[in-house]
ZAMARGU-4260 file (C-alpha; in steps of 0.2 Angstrom, whole numbers, plus 5000, padded with zeros to 4 digits):
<rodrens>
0) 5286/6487/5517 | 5302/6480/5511 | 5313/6488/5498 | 5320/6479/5486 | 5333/6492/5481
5) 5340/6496/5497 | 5360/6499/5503 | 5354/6492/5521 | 5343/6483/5530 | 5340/6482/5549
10) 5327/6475/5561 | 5324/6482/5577 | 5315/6477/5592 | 5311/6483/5607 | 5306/6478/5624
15) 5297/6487/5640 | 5288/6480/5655 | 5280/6490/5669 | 5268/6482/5685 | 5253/6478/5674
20) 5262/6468/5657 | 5275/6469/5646 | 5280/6468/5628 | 5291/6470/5612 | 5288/6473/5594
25) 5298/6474/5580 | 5302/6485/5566 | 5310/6483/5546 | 5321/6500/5547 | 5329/6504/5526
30) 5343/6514/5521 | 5343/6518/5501 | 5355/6523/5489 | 5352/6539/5492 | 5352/6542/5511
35) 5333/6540/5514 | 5328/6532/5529 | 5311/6520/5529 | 5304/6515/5545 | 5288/6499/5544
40) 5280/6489/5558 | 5283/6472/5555 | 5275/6462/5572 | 5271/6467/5593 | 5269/6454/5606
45) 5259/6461/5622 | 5255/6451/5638 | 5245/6456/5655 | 5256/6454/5673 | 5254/6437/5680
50) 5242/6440/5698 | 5257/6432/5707 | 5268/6447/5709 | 5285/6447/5704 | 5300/6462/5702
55) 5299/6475/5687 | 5317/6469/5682 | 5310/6450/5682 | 5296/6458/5672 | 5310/6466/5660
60) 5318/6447/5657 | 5302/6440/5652 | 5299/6456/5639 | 5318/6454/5634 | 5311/6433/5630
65) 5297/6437/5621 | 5306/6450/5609 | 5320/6438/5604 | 5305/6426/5603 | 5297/6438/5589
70) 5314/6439/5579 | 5316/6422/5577 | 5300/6420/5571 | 5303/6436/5557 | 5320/6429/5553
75) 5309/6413/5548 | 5298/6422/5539 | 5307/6434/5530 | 5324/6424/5526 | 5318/6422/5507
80) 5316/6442/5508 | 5328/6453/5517 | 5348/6454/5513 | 5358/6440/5520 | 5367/6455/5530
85) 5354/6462/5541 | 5356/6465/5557 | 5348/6463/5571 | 5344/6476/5586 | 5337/6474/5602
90) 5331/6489/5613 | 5326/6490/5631 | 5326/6505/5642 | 5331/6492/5658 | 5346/6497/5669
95) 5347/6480/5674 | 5345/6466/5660 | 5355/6472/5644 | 5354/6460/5632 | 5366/6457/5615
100) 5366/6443/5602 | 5385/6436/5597 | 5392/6431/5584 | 5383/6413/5587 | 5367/6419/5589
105) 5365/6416/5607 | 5357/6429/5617 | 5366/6435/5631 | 5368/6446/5646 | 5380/6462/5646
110) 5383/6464/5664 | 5395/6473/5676 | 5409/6458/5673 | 5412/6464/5655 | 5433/6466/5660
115) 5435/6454/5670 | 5451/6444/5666 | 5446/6427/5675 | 5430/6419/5671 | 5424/6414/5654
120) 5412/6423/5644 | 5400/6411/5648 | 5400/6418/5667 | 5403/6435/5662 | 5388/6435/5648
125) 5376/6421/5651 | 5366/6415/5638 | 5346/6422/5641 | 5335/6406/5640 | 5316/6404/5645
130) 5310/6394/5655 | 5296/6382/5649 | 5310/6379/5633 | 5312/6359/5630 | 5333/6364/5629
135) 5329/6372/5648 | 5323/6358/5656 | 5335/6347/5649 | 5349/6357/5657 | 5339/6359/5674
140) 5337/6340/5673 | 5357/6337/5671 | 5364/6349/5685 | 5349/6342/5695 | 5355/6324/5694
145) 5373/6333/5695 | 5369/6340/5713 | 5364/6324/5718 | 5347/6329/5717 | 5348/6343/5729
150) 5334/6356/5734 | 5332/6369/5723 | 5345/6383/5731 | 5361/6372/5726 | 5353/6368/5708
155) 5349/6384/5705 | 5365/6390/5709 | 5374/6378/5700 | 5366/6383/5686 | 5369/6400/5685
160) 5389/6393/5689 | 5389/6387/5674 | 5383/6402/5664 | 5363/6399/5661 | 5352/6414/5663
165) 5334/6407/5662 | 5320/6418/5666 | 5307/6410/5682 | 5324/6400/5685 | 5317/6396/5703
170) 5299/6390/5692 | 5308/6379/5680 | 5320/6371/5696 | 5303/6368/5706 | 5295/6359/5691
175) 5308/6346/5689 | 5311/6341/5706 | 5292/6339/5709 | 5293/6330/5695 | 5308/6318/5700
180) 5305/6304/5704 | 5321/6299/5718 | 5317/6317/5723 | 5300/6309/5730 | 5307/6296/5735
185) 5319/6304/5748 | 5306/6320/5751 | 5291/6315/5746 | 5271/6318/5754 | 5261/6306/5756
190) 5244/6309/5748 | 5228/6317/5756 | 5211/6319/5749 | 5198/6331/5758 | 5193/6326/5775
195) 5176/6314/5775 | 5161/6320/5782 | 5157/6312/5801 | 5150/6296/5803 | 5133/6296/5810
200) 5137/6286/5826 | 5146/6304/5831 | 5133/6314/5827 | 5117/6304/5840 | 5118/6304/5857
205) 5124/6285/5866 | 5129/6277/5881 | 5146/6279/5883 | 5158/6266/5873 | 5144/6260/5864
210) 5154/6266/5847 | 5172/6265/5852 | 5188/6267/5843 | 5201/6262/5846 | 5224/6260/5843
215) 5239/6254/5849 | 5254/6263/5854 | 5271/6263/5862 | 5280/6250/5864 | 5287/6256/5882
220) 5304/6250/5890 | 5297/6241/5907 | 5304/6231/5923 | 5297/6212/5928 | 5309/6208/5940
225) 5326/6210/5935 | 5320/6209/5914 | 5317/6224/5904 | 5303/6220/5894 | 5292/6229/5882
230) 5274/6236/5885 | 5260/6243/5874 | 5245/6254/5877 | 5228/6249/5871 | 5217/6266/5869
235) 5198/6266/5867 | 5189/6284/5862 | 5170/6286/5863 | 5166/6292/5849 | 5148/6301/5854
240) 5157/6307/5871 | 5177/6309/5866 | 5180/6298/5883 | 5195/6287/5883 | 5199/6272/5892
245) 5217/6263/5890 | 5223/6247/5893 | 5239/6239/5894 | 5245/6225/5881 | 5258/6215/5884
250) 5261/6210/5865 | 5253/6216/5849 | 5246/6199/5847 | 5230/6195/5848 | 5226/6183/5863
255) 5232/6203/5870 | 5219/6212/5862 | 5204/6201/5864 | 5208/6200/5886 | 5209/6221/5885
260) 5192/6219/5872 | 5185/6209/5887 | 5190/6219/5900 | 5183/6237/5892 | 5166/6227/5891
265) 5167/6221/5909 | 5168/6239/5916 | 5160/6250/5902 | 5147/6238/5896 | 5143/6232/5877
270) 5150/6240/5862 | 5140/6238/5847 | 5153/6244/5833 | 5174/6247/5835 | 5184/6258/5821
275) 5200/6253/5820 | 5217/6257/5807 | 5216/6239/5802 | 5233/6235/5811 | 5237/6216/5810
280) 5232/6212/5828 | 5213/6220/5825 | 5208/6210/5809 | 5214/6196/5818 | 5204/6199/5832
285) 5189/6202/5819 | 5192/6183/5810 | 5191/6175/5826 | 5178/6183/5835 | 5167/6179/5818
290) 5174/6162/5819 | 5166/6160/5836 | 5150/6169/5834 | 5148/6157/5817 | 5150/6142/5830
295) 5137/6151/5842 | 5126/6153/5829 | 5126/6136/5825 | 5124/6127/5841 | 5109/6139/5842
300) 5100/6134/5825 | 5104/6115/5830 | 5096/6119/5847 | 5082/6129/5840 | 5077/6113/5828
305) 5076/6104/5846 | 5061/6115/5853 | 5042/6110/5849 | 5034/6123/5845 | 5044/6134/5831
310) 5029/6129/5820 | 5015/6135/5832 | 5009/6151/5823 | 5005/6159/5843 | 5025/6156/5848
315) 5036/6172/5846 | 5052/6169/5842 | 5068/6167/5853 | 5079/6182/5854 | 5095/6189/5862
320) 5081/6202/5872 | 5075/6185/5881 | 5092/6182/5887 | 5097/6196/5894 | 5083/6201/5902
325) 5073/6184/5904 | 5058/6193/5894 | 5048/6194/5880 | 5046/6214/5881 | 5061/6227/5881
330) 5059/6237/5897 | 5057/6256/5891 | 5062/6270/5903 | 5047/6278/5910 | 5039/6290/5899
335) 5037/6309/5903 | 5039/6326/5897 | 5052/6335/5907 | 5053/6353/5910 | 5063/6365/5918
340) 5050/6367/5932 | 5058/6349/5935 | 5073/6352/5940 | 5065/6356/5956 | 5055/6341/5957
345) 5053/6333/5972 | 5056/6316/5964 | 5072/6311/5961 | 5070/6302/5945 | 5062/6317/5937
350) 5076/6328/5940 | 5089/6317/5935 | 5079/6312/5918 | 5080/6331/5917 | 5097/6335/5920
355) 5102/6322/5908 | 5090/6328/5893 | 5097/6347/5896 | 5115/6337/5896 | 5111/6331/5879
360) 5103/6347/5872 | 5119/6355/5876 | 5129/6342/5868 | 5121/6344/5851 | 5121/6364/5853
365) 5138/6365/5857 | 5149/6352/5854 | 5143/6345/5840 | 5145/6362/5831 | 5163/6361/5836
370) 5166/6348/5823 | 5159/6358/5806 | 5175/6364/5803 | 5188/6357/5794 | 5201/6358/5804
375) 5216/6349/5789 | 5213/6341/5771 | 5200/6355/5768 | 5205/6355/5749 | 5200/6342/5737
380) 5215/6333/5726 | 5218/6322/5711 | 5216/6304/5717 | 5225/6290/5713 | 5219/6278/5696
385) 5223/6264/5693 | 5239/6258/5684 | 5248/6274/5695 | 5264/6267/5703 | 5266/6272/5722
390) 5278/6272/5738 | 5272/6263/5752 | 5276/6270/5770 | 5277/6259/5782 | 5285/6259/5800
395) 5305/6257/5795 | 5311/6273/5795 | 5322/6271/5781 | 5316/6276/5765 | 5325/6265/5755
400) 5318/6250/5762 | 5299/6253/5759 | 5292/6244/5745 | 5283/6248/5726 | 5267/6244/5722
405) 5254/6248/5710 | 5238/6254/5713 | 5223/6239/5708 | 5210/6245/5713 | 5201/6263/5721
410) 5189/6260/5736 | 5176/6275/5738 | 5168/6281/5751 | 5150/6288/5754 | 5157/6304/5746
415) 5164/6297/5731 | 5181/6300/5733 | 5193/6289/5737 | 5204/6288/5752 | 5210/6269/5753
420) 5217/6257/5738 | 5221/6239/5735 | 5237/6237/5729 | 5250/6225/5723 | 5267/6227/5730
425) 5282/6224/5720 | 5290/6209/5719 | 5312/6209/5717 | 5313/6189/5717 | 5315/6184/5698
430) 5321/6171/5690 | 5333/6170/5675 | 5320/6172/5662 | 5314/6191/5675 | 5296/6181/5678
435) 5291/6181/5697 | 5296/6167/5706 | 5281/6170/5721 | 5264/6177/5719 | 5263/6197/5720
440) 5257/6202/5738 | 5239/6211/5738 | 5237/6224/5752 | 5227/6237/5756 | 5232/6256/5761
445) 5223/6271/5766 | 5232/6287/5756 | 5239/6293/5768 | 5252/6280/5769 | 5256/6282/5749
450) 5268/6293/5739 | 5264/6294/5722 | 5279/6290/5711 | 5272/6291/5692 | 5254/6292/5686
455) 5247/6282/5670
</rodrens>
């Protein structure tokens, strides 16, 4: 209730916080003429602890916030009711954050440095700021870019150098630099999505190599003779059976790879599919071998068109089976139901059909189960859309020489989330008029080779 008539008008407001909130409210305190005192609630402002647990005195700043939040808002309210003299009180039983308004209005801390004869008042009281304020970020934006975007220790001190206390100061810091975008560029993560479920070919039984991936690494430093000269390693996993087989490369080229291709399937026999990283050297391999399997192809039909009887109705048709094994029928292994009674067979093919069933029942029991967990990229994240603007990692290990694209297009997998994308990389040659002077480069990344720089 407000008194028109009286000698003296004063708000106060107080402030607590303890382990499960805090709070302030405000009250209109009047002084008549005649010496009465009259006391009215005028607003409170409560809020429940955050889960995250943090200290009673950070607890106590945040309260101390929220009660100079609540005066401003009466001060707007009241401003066309209340003497142009009142004053304003804040309260806090807080051994630790004592907070006072000067003659400015700025809220500010009165600490421990009160007499001290060298630093300003802007050390000695720093001004009590929170810390989702536009003016906050703005100043943890300049002393961020001051630092030379440094991590958050030498920003966050730099900041309280210059007299800023903001509450969640180390928050506020975090927010911006995960939000600048040179900051990703010198320390950014590439980006992950949630690990894909397994292929089927890893999940059935198969002759070894029969589904195969397979990488390049090194290069290693070698001798020919008196030359040094660089080597690389081909390797080949089984995918069914883990296995490995390595071969040696003398280039990444690849002539290279398609000799080690031939000599895995000299000594392990046929593979029917090969998973690769897309490297330069595979996709090559991949146009040429289709190159020459179209030219096979051909010479087949033309040959085919040759033969007589393609339009008898009796003829069965010629296929790869009756190449390999001169035959019309594929030759099944012989057909049983094996026990354990034969393991002590006293034929030989029995027990080894045997052994190798109860080898396969205990690769599905036991190692397949291995693989249900997830052992990284368990969580499921944002994925990219297109327009988003990205880093692309490649092998130079200097940052600043990795190239800016932007994302086209988002390739899906059997999950529906997307884990490569197409993208166009960013071109620097303009001319004077800043059009293109080549045509933008298309690629293709998986995401974990991107660093995501700003989002449409």
């Amino acid at each position: 209730m407000i008194e028109e008539d009286a000698a003296k008008s004063e708000i106060h407001c107080f402030s607590d916080a303890s382990t499960t909130g805090y709070g302030a409210c405000a009250y209109l305190r009047h002084i008549t003429k005649e010496g009465e005192v009259k006391c009215s609630y005028l607003l409170g402002k409560a809020r429940v602890a955050p889960f995250k647990m943090i200290t009673i005195p950070r607890m106590e700043l945040q309260a101390a916030v929220v009660a100079t939040q609540l005066v401003s808002v009466l001060e707007r309210a009241l401003k066309d009711f209340l003497p142009a003299n009142t004053a304003t009180h804040y309260w806090c039983d807080s051994m630790i954050l004592d907070p006072y308004t000067d003659d400015d209005g700025i809220v500010r801390i009165r600490e421990r440095l009160k007499y001290s004869t060298t630093l300003t008042i802007d050390l000695k009281h720093p001004a009590i700021l929170p810390k989702t304020c536009n003016i906050t970020n703005l100043i943890v934006q300049y002393y961020h870019r001051l630092t030379g975007h440094s991590g958050r220790g030498l920003t966050t001190a730099t900041i309280r150098q210059n007299g800023y206390w903001i509450t969640g100061l180390s928050t506020a810091v975090s927010t911006v630099i995960h939000n600048c975008v040179i900051c990703k560029k010198l320390r950014g993560n590439t980006e992950t999505q949630k690990m894909a479920d397994l292929p089927a070919v890893r999940l059935e039984p198969a002759t070894p190599f029969h589904y195969s991936g397979m990488d390049c690494f090194g290069p290693f430093h070698a001798k020919d003779g008196r030359r040094e000269v660089k080597r690389y390693g081909l390797m080949f996993t089984c995918l069914t059976s883990r296995a490995v087989h390595i071969e040696m490369l003398d280039d990444l080229t690849t002539d290279a790879f398609l000799n080690s291709l031939r000599c895995l399937i000299a000594m392990r026999g046929s593979v029917k599919s090969l998973y690769s990283d897309q490297g330069t050297n595979f996709r090559g391999a991949q146009t040429e071998l289709k190159k020459n399997l179209a030219e096979i192809n051909e010479e087949l039909h033309k040959n085919l068109q040759k033969m007589e009887d393609l339009n008898d109705p009796n003829s069965h048709p010629l296929t790869p089976n009756h190449l390999l094994h001169f035959k019309s029928d594929v030759c099944l292994p012989p057909p049983g139901d094996f026990k354990d009674a034969d393991a002590y067979s006293r034929k030989q093919w029995r027990r080894i059909q045997h052994f190798a069933n109860v080898f396969w029942k205990k690769w599905r029991l036991g190692y397949l189960q291995t693989l249900q967990h997830r052992q990284k990229w368990t969580d499921e994240k944002e994925s990219l859309k297109v327009g988003d603007i990205v880093f692309v990692m490649d092998a130079n290990p200097l940052r600043n020489q990795w190239k800016l694209a932007k994302v086209t297009e988002m390739i899906e997998s059997h999950d529906g989330r997307a884990r490569r994308s197409k993208l166009t990389l960013g071109n620097t040659q303009l001319d004077r008029q800043g059009r293109a002077i080549k045509q933008a480069t298309e690629i293709e990344r998986s995401l974990n080779k991107l660093i995501i720089l700003t989002r449409v």
